[in-house]
N, C-alpha and C positions, 0 to 999 in steps of 0.2 A: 504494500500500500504506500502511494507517494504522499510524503507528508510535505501539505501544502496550506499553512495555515493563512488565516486573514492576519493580518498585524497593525488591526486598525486599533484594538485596544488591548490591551498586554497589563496582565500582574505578573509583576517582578518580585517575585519571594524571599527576600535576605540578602544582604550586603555585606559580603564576602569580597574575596578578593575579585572573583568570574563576575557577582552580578555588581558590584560598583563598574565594571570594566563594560558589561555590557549594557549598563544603563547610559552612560557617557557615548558609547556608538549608536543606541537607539535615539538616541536625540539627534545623533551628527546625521545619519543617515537612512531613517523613517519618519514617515509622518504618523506618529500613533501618540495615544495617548496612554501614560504609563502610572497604573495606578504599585507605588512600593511598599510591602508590606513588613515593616520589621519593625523596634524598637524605635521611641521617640530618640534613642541616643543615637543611635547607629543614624538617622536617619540626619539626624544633626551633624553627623559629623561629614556630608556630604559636602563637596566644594559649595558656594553663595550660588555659582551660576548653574546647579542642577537643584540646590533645594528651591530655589526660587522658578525656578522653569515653566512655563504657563501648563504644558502640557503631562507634568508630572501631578501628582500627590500623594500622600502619604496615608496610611491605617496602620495600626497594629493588629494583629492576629483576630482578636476577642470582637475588635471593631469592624472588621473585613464581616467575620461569621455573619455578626447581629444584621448588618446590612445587606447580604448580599440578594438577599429576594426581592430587594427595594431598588435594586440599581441594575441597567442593563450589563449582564454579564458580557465577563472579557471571551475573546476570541482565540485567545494565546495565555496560557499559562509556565510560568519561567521558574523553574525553584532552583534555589541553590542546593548544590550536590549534597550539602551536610542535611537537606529537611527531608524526612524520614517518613518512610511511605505510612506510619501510622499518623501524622501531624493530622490534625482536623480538618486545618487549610486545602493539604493534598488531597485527602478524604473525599473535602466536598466536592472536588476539581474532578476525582476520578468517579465521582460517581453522573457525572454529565457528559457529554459529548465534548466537551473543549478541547482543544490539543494541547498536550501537556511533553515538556522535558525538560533538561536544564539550558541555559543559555548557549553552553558549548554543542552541545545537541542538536540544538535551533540553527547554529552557525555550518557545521559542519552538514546538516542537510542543507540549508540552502546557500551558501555563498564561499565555500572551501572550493579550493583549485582543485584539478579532476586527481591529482596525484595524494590520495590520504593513506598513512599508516598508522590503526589505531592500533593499542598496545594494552594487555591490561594484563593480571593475575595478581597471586595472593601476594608473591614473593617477587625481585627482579625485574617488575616491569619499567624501574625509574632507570636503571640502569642499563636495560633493553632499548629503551628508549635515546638514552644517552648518545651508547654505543652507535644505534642505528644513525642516528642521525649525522654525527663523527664520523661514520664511515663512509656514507655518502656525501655529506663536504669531503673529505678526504680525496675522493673518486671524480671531483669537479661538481656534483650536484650543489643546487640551493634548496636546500633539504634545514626547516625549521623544528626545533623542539617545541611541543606546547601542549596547554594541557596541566596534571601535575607538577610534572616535570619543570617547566619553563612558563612563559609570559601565559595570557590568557590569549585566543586566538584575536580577540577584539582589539588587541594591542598590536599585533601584525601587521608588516603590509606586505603582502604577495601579490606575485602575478601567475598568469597560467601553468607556469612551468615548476612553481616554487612546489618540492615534497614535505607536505605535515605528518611532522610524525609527535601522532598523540598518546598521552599515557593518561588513560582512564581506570578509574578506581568503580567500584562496584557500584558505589551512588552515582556513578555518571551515567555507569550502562543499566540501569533499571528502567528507565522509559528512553533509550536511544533508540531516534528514528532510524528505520530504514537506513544503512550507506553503502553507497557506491566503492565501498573502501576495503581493502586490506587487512583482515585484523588478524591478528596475534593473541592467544593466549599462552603466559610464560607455566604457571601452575594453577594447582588450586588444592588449598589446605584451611583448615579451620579458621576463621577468621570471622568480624563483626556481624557475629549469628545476632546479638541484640539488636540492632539497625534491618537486618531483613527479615528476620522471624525466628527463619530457621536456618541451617546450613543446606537443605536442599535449594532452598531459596536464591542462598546466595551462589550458590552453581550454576544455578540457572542463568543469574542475572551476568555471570561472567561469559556464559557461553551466549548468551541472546543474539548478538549479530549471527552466528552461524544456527539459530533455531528459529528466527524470523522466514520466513518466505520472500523472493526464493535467498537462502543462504547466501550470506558474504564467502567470497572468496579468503582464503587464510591458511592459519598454521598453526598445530595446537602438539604437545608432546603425543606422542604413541599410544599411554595410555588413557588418555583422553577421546580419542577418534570414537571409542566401542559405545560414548553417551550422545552424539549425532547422530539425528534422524539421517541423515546424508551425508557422507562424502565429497559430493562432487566438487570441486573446486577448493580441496578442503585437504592440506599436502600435514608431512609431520618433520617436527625438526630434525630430527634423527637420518630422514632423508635425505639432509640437502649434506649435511654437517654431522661428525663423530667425533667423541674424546675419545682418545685409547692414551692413558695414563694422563702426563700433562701435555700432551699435543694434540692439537686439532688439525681433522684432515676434511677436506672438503674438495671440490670439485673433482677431478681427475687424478691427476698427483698432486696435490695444493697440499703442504703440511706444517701448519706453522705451533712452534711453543713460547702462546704471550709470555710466560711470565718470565721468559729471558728478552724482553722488550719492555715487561712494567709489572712490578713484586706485585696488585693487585690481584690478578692471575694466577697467582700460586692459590688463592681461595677457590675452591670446587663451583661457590655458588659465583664468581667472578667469570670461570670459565663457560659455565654455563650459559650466562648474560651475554657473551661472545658469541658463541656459537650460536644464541637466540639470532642477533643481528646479523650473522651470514648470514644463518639458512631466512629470515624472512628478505634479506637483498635479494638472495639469492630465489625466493620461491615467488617474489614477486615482480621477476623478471627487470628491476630498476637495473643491477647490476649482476656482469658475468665475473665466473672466478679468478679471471688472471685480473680484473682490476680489483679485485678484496683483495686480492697476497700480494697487490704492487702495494696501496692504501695503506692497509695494515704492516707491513712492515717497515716503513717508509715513516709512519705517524703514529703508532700504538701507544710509544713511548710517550709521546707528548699529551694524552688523555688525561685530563684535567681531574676526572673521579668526580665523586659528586659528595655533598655535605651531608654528615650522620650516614653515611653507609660503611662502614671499616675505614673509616677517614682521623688519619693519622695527624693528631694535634702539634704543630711546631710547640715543643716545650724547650725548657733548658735544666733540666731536674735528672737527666740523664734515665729518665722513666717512659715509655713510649705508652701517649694518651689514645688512648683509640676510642672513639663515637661513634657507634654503630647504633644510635639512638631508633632509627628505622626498623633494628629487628626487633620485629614485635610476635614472633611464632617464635616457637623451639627451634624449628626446623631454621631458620636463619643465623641464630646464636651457634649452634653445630656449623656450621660455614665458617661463621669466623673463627671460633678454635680451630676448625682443621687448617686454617691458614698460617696461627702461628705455634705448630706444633712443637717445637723444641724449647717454647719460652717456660717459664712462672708466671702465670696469670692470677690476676686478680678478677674474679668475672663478677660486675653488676649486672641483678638479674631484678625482675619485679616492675609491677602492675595492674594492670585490671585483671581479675578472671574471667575469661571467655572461654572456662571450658579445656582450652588446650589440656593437650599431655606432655609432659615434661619427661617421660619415663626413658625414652632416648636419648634423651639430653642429659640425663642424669647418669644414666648408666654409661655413657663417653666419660664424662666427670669424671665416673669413679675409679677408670681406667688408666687416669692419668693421676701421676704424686705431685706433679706441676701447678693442678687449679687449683686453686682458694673461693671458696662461690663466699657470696653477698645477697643478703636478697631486703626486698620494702613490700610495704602496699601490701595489695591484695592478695597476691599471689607468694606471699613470703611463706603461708601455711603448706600450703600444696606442695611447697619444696623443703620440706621436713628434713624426708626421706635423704638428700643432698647433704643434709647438716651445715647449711651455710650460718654465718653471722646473719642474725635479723638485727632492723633496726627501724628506728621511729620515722624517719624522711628520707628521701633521696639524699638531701646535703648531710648526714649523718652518714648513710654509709660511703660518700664516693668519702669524705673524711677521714670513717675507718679505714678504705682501701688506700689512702694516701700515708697514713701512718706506720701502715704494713707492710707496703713495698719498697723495694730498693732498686736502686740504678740496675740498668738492664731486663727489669721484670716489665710486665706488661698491666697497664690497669685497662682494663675491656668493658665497655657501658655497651652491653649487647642485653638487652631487658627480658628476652623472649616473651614481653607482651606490650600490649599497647596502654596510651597513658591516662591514668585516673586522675581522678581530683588527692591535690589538689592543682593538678598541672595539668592546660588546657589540653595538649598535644606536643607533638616532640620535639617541636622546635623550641618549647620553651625547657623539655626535660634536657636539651643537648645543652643549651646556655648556661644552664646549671651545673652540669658535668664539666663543661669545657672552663668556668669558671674557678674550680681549681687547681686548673692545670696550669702551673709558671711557665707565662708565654713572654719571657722578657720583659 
């Protein structure tokens, strides 16, 4: 079904970083009137020249509700990726014919260049994304990151030839239209079963472009193919791209081993985010394989990494600070010890409960005399069995962990969950971790 909405009048759901960005282009370049619905604060803290805007206004949620059988309803509903399919607001939206998604949604059905690579899964997809997009600049393309990842697309300026490569989290792909695009799925493991219901839920909502009619064209791992309805246009990474120890081979004789190009690479989940990015060049026909192994080899070294992924703090304490604030599964926190297998680690662990199992993680733990575990929050009980230090805050334990190490040990803020109160999200858990660390 082509999603083609009217955009004569538009609620705009929360003022986030996506919907400030897309409120500022619906005024530059529609004619619609845009009713916004958030907090009197949020809405105040809008530039002079969009709160004052003849064709905007403002409700809050409770206000929206009470009025809306009194007012002609919107045409276009816009929510920001964080409002959660039980909100009232969504509720009442999904229970009418309106067309409903988030403002990235809205943009990539109608006004994205014909070249889209959308990117999602539990684990790797910020990195996937990364990657992909590094590889083809590398290769001559004008190939943008955006989305999670990078700017908002609203903030962009492309032409027809520019490749988007998007990294969508599950709130993005729960009402994604229809697209003409590319997509990727990196994995899928336990994750914000509160926000979708249930974990079938959220499988779905990851696979949705390939369960839409007719199916996106993509790439999903091996063991994932056997939950599509179809196939057709629908390849697997394994196909394009193999690890066989730390080298990847790929096309013909193509055989490269990153991590003698960039230590990042010695991490299993690093190589795998690598080989994500061939095989989708490579399955989406942008690029052949003798221009990955010229690219890559040529520029791997110079890959920037990205913030809170195994991202190695400039200290001077002769202590290597590592913010892997991002991994928020078990299954991530295992990636990065396998990558620094010969150190003393200090692992910070703790957060929300969702459920995860730690029992894998634990059992590596105990295999090595090397890790010291740490844990907070919610999930300090569940990791009993581990025997770490508990403690009352995160700034209590990275403290303990700074008291206890010594030059050349490793202190590791890998949480294996995601962030509770009192800390919004990880980029406010990383500033905190990273503010211990003596950076000169």
């Amino acid at each position: 079904m082509t999603f083609n909405p009217d955009t004569s009048r538009i609620v705009l759901h929360g003022l986030g970083v996506e919907g400030r960005a897309a409120l500022a282009w619906f005024v530059q370049h529609q004619s619609a009137t845009i009713t916004v619905i958030d907090s009197p604060e949020k809405f105040d803290s809008l530039p002079d020249e969009l709160k004052q805007h003849a064709a905007i206004s403002h409700q809050t949620e409770p206000l929206w509700l009470e009025n809306r059988h009194n007012t002609t309803p919107p045409t276009l509903y816009l929510r920001s990726p964080g409002i959660p399919p039980g909100n009232p607001v969504f509720q009442a939206i999904q229970s009418t014919n309106i067309p409903h998604t988030t403002p990235t949604g809205y943009w990539l059905a109608k006004h994205a260049p014909r070249h889209i690579i959308t990117i999602t899964g539990t684990k790797g997809k910020s990195s996937t994304a990364s990657l992909t997009a590094h590889l083809l600049r590398w290769a001559g393309k004008d190939a943008r990151e955006m989305g999670n990842i990078g700017r908002t697309p609203f903030e962009e300026v492309t032409t027809p030839e520019t490749i988007c490569v998007l990294e969508l989290s599950s709130y993005m792909m729960h009402d994604l239209p229809r697209l003409d695009a590319f997509h990727a799925v990196t994995n899928i493991y336990k994750e914000h079963t509160d926000w979708h219901g249930t974990h079938a839920a959220y499988r779905q909502d990851k696979l949705r472009s390939f369960l839409q009619q007719p199916p996106a064209r993509g790439i999903v791992p091996a063991n994932l193919l056997s939950e599509l309805p179809s196939s057709d246009g629908i390849t697997t990474f394994e196909a394009h791209a193999r690890i066989e120890g730390d080298a990847l081979i790929f096309g013909e004789n193509h055989t490269l081993t990153p991590a003698t190009l960039h230590p990042a690479f010695s991490a299993p989940s690093m190589l795998l985010a690598l080989r994500a990015s061939i095989a989708i060049c490579l399955a989406s026909t942008l690029l052949q394989a003798e221009q990955i192994a010229k690219a890559l080899t040529e520029n791997l070294a110079s890959w920037p990494g990205l913030p809170s992924r195994q991202y190695v703090v400039p200290t001077t304490d002769g202590i290597t600070w590592v913010d892997d604030a991002l991994a928020t599964v078990p299954e991530a926190t295992l990636s990065a010890l396998t990558r620094w297998q010969g150190y003393r680690i200090h692992l910070l662990l703790g957060g929300a409960d969702r459920g995860q199992q730690f029992d894998t993680l634990l059992a590596h733990c105990s295999t090595r005399d090397n890790i010291r575990l740490y844990a907070f929050s919610q999930t300090a009980a569940r990791l009993e069995t581990g025997a770490p230090s508990t403690h009352d805050s995160l700034e209590d334990m990275v403290e303990a962990a700074r008291q206890n190490a010594a030059p050349g040990d490793i202190i590791l803020f890998s949480p294996a969950a995601p962030s509770a109160p009192p800390h919004a999200n990880y980029l406010e858990r990383s500033r905190i971790f990273q503010s211990f660390a003596p950076q000169g």
